[in-house]
N, C-alpha and C positions, 0 to 999 in steps of 0.2 A: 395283107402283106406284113412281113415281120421283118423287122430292122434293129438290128442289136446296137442296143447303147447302154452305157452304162451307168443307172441310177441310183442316189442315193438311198438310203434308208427311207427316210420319210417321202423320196421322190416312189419308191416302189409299191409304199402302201395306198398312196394316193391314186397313183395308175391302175391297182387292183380294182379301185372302188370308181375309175373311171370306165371301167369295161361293164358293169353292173348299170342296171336301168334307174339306177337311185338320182336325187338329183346331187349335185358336189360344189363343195365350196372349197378350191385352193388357195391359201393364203401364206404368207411368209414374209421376210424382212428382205431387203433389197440381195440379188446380187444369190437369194437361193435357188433359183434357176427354173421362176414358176412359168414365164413364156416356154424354156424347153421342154418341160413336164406335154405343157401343152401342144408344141408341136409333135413332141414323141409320136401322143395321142393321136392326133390326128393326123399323122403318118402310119400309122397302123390302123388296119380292118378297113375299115368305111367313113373312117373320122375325117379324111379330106373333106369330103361335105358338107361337113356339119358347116352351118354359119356363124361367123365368128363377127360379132357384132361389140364395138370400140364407144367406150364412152364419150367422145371425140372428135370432131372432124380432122383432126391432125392425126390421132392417133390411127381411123379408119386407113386415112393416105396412106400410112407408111403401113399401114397392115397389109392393105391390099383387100380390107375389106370394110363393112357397112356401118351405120349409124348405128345405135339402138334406136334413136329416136325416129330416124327415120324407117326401119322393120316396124317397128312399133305404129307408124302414122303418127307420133306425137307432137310433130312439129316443133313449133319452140314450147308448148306445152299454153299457147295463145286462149285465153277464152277460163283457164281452168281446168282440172280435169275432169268434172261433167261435162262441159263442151266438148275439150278432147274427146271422149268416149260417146258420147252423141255420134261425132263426125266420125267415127271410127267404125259404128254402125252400120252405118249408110259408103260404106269404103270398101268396093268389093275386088277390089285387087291386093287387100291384105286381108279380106275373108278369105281369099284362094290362098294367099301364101300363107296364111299362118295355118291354115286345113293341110296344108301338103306340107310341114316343116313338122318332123318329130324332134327336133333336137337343136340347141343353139347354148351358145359359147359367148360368154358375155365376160368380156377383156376390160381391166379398170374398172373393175366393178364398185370401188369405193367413191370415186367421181361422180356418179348418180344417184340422185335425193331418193329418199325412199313415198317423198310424192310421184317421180318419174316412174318406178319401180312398182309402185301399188297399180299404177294405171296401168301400166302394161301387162301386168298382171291382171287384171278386172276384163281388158278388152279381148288377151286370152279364152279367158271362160268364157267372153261371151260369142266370140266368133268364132271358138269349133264347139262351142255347145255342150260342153263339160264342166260339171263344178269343182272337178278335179283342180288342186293349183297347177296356174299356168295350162290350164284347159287339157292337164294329159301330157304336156309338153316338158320333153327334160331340159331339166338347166343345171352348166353348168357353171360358175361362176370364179373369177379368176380378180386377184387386185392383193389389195394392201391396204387396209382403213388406217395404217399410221403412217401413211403417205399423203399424198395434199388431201385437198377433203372437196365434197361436192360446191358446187356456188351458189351460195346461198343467197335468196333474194329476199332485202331487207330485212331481215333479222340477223343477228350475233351467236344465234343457234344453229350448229351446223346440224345438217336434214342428212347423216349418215343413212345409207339405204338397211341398214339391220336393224333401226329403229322402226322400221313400218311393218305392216301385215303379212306384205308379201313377203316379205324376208321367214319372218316366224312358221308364215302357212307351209313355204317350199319345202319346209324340215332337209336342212342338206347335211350332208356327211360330211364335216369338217377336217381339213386336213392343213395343219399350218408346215410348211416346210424347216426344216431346223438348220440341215447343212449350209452354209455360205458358200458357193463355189468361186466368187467373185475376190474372195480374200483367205488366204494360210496366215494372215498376221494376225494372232491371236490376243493379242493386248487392242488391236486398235477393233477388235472383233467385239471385247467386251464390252470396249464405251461407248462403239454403235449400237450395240444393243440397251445400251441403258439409255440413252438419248432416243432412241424407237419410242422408247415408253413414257421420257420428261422426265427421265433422271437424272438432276446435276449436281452430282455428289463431291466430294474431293477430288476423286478419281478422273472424273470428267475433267473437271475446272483445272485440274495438272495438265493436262493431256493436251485439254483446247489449248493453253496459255502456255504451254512447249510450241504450241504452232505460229502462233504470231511471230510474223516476220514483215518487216520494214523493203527489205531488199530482195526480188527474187528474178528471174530471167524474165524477161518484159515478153518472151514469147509463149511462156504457161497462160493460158487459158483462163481468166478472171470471174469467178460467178457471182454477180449480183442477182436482187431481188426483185430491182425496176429495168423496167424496159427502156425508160431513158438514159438510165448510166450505160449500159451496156450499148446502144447503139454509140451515143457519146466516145463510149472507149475506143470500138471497134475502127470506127470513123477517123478518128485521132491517132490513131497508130497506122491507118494507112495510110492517110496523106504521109506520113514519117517518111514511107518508103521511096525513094527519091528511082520512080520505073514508071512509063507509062501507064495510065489504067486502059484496061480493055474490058466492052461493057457488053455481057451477055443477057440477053433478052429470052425472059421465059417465053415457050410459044404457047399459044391456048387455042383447045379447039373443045369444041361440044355446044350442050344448051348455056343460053344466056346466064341463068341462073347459077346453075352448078357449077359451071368458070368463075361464077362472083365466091361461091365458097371454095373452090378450090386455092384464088387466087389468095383466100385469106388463112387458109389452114395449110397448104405446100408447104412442106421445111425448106423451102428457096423462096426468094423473092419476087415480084415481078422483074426486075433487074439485077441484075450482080455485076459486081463492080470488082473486078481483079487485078490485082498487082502483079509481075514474077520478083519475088520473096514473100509474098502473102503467105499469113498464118490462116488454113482455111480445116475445118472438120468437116467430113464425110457426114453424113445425116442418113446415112442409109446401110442397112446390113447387105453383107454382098454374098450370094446366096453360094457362089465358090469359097468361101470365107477368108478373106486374103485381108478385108478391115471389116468392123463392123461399125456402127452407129455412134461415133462418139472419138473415129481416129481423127487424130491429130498431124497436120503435117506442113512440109512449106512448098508454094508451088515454084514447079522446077521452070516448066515454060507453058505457054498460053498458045494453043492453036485455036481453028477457027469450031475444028470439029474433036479436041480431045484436047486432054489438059495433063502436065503429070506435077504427082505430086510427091515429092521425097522425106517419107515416114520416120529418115532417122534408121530405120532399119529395112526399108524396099524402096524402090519406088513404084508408084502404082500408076495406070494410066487408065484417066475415066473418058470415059465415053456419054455422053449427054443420057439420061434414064429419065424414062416415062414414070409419070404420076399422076392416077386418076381418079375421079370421084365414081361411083360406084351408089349406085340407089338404093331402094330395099329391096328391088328383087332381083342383086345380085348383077344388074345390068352396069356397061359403063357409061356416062350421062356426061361427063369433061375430061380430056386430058389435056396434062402438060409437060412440055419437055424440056428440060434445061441440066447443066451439070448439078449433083446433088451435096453442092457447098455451101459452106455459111464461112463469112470470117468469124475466125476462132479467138482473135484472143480477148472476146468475153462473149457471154451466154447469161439467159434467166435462167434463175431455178428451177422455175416452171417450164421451162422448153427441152432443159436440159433431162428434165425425169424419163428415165428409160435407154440414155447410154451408157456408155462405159469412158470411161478419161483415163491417161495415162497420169495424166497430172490436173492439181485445180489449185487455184489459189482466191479465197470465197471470204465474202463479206457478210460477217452473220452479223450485222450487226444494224439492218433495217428487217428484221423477219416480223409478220404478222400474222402467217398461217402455222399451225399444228403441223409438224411434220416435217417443215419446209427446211429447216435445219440439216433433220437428219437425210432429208433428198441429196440433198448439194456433200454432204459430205461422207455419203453412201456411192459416190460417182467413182471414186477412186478405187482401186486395188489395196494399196500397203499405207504403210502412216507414214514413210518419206518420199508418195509421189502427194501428200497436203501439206498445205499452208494456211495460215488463214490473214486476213486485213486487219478486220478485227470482231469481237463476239461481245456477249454478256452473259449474265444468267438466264432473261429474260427472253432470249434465243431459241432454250431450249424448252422449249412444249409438246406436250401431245394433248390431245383433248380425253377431258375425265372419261365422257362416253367410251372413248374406244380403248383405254385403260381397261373399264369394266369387262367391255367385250372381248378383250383377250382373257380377261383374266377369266369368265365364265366359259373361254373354250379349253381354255387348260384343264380347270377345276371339274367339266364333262368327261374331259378325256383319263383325269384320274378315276372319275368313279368308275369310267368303262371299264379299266384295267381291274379295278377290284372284284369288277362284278361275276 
């Protein structure tokens, strides 16, 4: 099936090498349109199929698709990976599916250690019986390594997945995406980009310290770091609202189990708790495209079976939407149904990676992860829908590793051109 869209430059060289049996690494800086690349993809030919496996349980929900860890059988990764790959042996319903799966799509690909990433590679080879990488099996790999980084257990060394075997063994055809579609503001273009990489030049330190602001509309959207301020805030600003609340109850059906993850990765709560004049964001792309993942808006009124919400420029009427947990073979194992809100006016950094904001107004000024900087203030469009609380120098980081590692995909791609 062919569907005309229109891509970038570096969006169309990438797609070329998507259609080729190579394996592909697409990569880029926030906001260059590497999910669309991907959907294009798999909107054309036979790519619907492919399985599209989320570093995740949150990100899986809102994909509408599966773990790695779970395609993989990795579990939490309990025992080791010799033990993993032991059990993984003897596990013959992901001997079947990885025997019958030519191809998978692996989204947030820098959120997985390259311990997770070697096993799964090892179990590859050994359950369809090739020494081929990845047993014969393409991959194609999709993320951002100067975006948050894998979680790392007990040590201070992040276990980036391009650090391991399998990364090296896949030999993938790298493609970093260059155009921005997310921003035409070209000044606040360049200091995200030099904040990508933990540059805080003059340039930067003008920029950020133009944004500090004391006073701004108590209904923009606050990003902190901790999950306690922000419930804190959220909490505190509705009681403000002097309106009944009205309390929405997620409903849950499936196995025991997969309801306990669903309940804890869903971008809703087991409960929601509404105001009408609630500041609430959508958490979900809406597949007519009318909001996506990150609108912002205040609610108009509260029914029992629909809600509306006035964007400022529409209003939209939701309708309660299903979210399911989904196994490794693609089966559904828990749903849940509830409206797809969150109060908005504050968010993590970490929850918030992967919308869009109209507006943010961000506290850089508890960050401990590489990247997390440049996430929160990669949410925005232009440089006067930011503000900030307040920042430091010490804010902005990226890790040396993934410095190196861009800088050795550039430095390949120029010898290519010479060659």
């Amino acid at each position: 099936m062919s569907i005309d869209v229109e891509l970038t430059l570096s969006q169309s060289l990438a797609f070329s090498a998507l259609q080729t049996s190579k394996n592909v690494f697409v990569t880029g800086g926030a906001g260059t349109g590497k999910s669309f690349l991907i959907r294009h993809f798999r909107d054309t030919k036979e790519g619907s199929k492919i399985p599209v496996l989320a570093s995740t349980g949150a990100a899986a929900i809102l994909l509408g698709g599966r773990t790695f860890h779970s395609f993989f059988g990795l579990g939490i990764m309990q025992g080791g990976p010799g033990r993993v790959f032991q059990k993984a042996l003897e596990n013959k319903r992901l001997r079947k599916r990885l025997r019958t799966t030519d191809e998978i799509i692996i989204d947030e690909v820098s959120m997985l250690s390259h311990e997770v990433l070697d096993c799964a590679e090892k179990i590859c080879r050994a359950l369809r019986e090739m020494e081929e990488p990845w047993g014969g099996m393409r991959v194609v790999a999709v993320g951002d390594f100067a975006q948050l980084p894998p979680v790392s257990r007990g040590t201070t060394v992040k276990e980036w997945g391009f650090l391991g075997e399998a990364w090296a063994e896949s030999e993938f055809l790298n493609f970093e995406l260059q155009e921005v579609m997310r921003t035409e503001d070209q000044d606040f273009l360049r200091v995200l980009n030099k904040i990508r990489v933990g540059i805080c030049d003059e340039e930067v330190s003008d920029f950020l310290e133009a944004r500090l602001m004391e006073d701004v509309d108590v209904d923009v959207p606050h990003l902190f770091s901790r999950r306690d301020q922000t419930e804190k805030f959220n909490l505190g600003r509705l009681a403000e609202i002097d309106e009944e609340s009205r309390i929405y109850e997620t409903k849950y059906s499936g196995d025991k189990t997969y309801v306990e993850t669903l309940m804890r990765d869903a971008p809703v709560p087991a409960s929601l708790e509404l105001k009408r004049g609630a500041l609430v964001m959508i958490r979900v792309n809406d597949p007519k495209q009318r909001f996506v993942n990150g609108t912002v808006g205040h609610i108009k009124s509260l029914r029992e079976d629909s809600i509306t919400i006035d964007t400022g420029r529409r209003l939209l009427e939701l309708e309660p939407f299903p979210f399911s947990y989904v196994d490794a073979d693609g089966e559904e194992r828990a749903h849940a149904i509830n409206f797809p809100v969150t109060l908005a006016y504050a968010s993590t950094i970490h929850k918030i990676q992967g919308a869009t904001l109209d507006r943010a107004h961000i506290d850089l000024g508890n960050i401990w992860e590489p990247g997390q900087a440049y996430v929160a203030l990669s949410r925005v469009r232009k440089t006067k829908d930011l503000s900030l609380i307040r920042w430091s120098p010490s804010s902005i980081k990226a890790d040396p590793m993934v410095q190196s590692f861009y800088s050795s995909l550039v430095q390949n791609r120029k010898l290519k051109l010479k060659a």
